[in-house]
C-alpha positions in Angstrom: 176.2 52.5 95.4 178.7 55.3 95.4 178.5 56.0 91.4 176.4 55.3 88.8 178.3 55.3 85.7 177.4 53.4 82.5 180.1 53.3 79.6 177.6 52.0 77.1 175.0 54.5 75.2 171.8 54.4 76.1 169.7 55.1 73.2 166.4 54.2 74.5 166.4 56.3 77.5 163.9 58.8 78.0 163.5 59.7 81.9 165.5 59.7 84.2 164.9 60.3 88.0 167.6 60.1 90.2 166.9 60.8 94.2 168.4 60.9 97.2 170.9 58.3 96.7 174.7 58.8 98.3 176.3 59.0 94.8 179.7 60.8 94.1 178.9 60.2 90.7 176.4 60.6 87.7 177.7 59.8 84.1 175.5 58.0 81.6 175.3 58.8 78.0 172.0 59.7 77.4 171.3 61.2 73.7 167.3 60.7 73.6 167.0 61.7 77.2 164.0 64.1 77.2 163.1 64.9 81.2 165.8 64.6 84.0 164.7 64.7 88.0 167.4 64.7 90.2 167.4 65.7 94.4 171.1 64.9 96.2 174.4 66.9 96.8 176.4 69.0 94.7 178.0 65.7 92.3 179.3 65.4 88.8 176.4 65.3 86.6 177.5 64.1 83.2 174.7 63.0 80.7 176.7 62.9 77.4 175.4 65.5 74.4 171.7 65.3 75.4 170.6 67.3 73.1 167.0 66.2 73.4 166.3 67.1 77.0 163.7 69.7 77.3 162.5 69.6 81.0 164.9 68.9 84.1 164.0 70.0 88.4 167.1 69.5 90.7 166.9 69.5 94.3 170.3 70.0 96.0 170.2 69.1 99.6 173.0 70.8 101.0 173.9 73.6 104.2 176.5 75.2 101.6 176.9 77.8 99.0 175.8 76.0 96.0 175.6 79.3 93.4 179.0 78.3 91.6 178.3 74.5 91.5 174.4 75.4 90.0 176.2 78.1 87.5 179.4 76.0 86.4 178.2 72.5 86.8 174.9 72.1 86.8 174.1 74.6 83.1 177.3 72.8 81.4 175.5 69.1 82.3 172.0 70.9 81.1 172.7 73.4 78.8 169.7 72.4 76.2 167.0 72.1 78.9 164.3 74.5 77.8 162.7 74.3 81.5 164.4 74.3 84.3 163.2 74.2 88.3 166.1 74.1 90.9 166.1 74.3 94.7 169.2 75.1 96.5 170.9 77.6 99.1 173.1 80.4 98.6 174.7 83.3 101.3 174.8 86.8 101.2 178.0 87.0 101.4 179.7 86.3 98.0 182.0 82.9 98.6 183.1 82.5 94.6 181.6 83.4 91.3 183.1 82.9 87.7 181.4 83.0 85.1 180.6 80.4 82.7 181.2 79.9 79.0 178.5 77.9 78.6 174.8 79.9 77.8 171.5 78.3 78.2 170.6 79.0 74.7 167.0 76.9 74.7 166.1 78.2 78.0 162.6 79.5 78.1 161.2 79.1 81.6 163.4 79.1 84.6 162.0 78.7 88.2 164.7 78.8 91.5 163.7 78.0 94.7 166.0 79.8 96.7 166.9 79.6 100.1 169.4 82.5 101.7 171.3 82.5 104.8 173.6 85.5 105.8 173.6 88.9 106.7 170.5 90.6 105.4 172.6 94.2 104.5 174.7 92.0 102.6 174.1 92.1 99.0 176.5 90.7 97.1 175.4 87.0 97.1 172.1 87.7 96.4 172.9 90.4 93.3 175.0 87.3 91.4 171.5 85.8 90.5 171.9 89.2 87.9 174.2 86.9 85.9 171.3 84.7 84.7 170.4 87.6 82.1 173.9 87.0 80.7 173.4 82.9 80.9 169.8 82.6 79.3 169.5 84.8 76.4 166.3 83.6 75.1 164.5 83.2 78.6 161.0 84.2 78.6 159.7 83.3 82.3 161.9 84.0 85.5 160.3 82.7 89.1 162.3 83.4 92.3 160.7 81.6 95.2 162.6 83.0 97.9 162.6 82.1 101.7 164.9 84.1 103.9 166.1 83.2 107.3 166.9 86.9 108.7 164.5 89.9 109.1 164.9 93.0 106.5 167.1 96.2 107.4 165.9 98.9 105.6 168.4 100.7 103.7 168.9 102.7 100.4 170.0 100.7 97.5 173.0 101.0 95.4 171.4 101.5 91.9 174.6 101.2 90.4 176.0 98.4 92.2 175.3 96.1 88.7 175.0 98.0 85.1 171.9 96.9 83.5 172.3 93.9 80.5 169.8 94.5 78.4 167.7 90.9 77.9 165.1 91.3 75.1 163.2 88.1 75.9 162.2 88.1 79.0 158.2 88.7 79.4 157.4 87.5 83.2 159.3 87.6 86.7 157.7 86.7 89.8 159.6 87.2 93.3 158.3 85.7 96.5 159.4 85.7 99.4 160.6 89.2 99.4 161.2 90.1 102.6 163.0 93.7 101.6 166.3 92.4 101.8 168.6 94.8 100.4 170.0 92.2 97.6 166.7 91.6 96.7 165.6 95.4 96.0 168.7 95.8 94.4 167.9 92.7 92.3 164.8 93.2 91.6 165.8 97.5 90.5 168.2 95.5 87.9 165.6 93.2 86.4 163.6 95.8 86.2 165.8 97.9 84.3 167.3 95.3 82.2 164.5 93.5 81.1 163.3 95.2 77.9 160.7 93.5 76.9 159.0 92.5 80.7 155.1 92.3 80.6 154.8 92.1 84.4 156.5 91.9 87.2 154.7 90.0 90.6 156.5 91.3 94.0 155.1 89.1 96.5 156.3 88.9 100.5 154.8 85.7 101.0 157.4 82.9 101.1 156.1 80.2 98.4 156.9 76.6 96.7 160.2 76.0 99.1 161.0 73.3 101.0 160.2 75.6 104.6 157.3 77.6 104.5 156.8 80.1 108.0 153.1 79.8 109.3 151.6 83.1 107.8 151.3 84.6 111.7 155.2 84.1 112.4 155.7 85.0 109.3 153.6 88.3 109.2 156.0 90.7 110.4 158.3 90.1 107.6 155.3 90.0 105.4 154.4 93.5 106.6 158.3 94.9 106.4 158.7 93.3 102.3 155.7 94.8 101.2 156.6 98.1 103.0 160.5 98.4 101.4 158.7 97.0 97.9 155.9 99.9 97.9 159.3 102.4 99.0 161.9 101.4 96.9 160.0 100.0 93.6 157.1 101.7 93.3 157.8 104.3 91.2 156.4 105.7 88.1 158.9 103.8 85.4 157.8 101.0 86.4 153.9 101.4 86.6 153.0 99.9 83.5 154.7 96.7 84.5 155.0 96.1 88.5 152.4 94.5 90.7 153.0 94.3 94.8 150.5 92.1 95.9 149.6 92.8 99.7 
């Protein structure tokens, strides 16, 4: 089945789980749908004006870039989802990255599980996840789950590399898998500075939640080297009230 594609309405549907099928195409009209599951390649998702859908996780199984398809495609297919879990791969290296017109408006929780390939004094790839401030206005809850492929260089940040956007919402971020990767201190600098409101803030080196997860003794080395670059470059006395390392 290369598309699944149903003209008529379907009032009555509810859930919807959709998985690893080879589709090139998803377009139902949906208006009741509530919960959407979905794990497959980077496809046309259309689901009419589900205004109704409050919970959707997509797993993208894919070696590519996927950062513009999950901030073009994916938020204009879901853009009244009030929680949202997706798994997917992006570079350091910045492919392409337009911004969308669409906002996530009902967003309230947001968890990505992240995988990144690429140079690790890269930052650029890595930094565009800053945009999701801009796309999620009234997001409350931020989880990274990150799982990096390349060992830390430690370097200084650019501090200025992204303005701050000031988000007044946002209560809770938690980062795992932070290695020290320059992108992620620089990421994590601009959440913190942006996030006017934030509660707490959980650094954590230990790689969580993805699809690969490094045994904790081949892992420790990168363990050791994130929490070392967290405790360097975050720890500092703006940020005390809010910012946990765990180590």
């Amino acid at each position: 089945m290369d598309e699944l594609s149903i003209g008529q309405e379907l009032s009555r549907l509810h859930y919807l789980q959709v998985k690893y099928c080879i589709l090139q195409k998803l377009d139902i009209r949906a208006p009741n749908l509530t919960m959407f599951l979905f794990a497959g390649r980077m496809i046309p998702i259309l689901l009419g004006d589900a205004v109704k859908i409050s919970e959707a996780t997509v797993e993208l199984i894919t070696s590519s870039d996927c950062f513009s398809y999950v901030f073009t495609d994916l938020v204009d297919a879901l853009s009244h989802v009030s929680s949202l879990s997706i798994s997917f791969r992006i570079e350091t290296k910045v492919i392409k990255f337009v911004k969308n017109q669409t906002r996530l408006t009902n967003l309230r929780r947001l968890v990505l599980k992240i995988d990144i390939v690429g140079s690790p004094e890269v930052t650029g790839g890595i930094l565009r996840l800053a945009y999701l401030l801009e796309l999620a206005p009234a997001l409350e809850e931020l989880v990274l789950h990150m799982c990096c492929f390349d060992s830390a260089i430690d370097g200084e940040p650019n501090e200025d590399a992204y303005r701050p956007h000031p988000h007044h919402h946002l209560k809770t971020i938690k980062m795992t898998g932070f290695y020290g990767l320059l992108g992620q201190v620089e990421l994590a600098l601009y959440l913190l500075r942006s996030a006017t409101s934030l509660e707490r803030m959980i650094i954590d080196p230990v790689v969580r939640n993805n699809w690969f997860t490094p045994s904790m003794g081949g892992a420790k080395p990168n363990i050791d080297r994130g929490t070392s670059i967290a405790l360097n470059k975050l720890s500092r006395q703006e940020f005390r009230k809010v910012l946990d390392i765990l180590y």
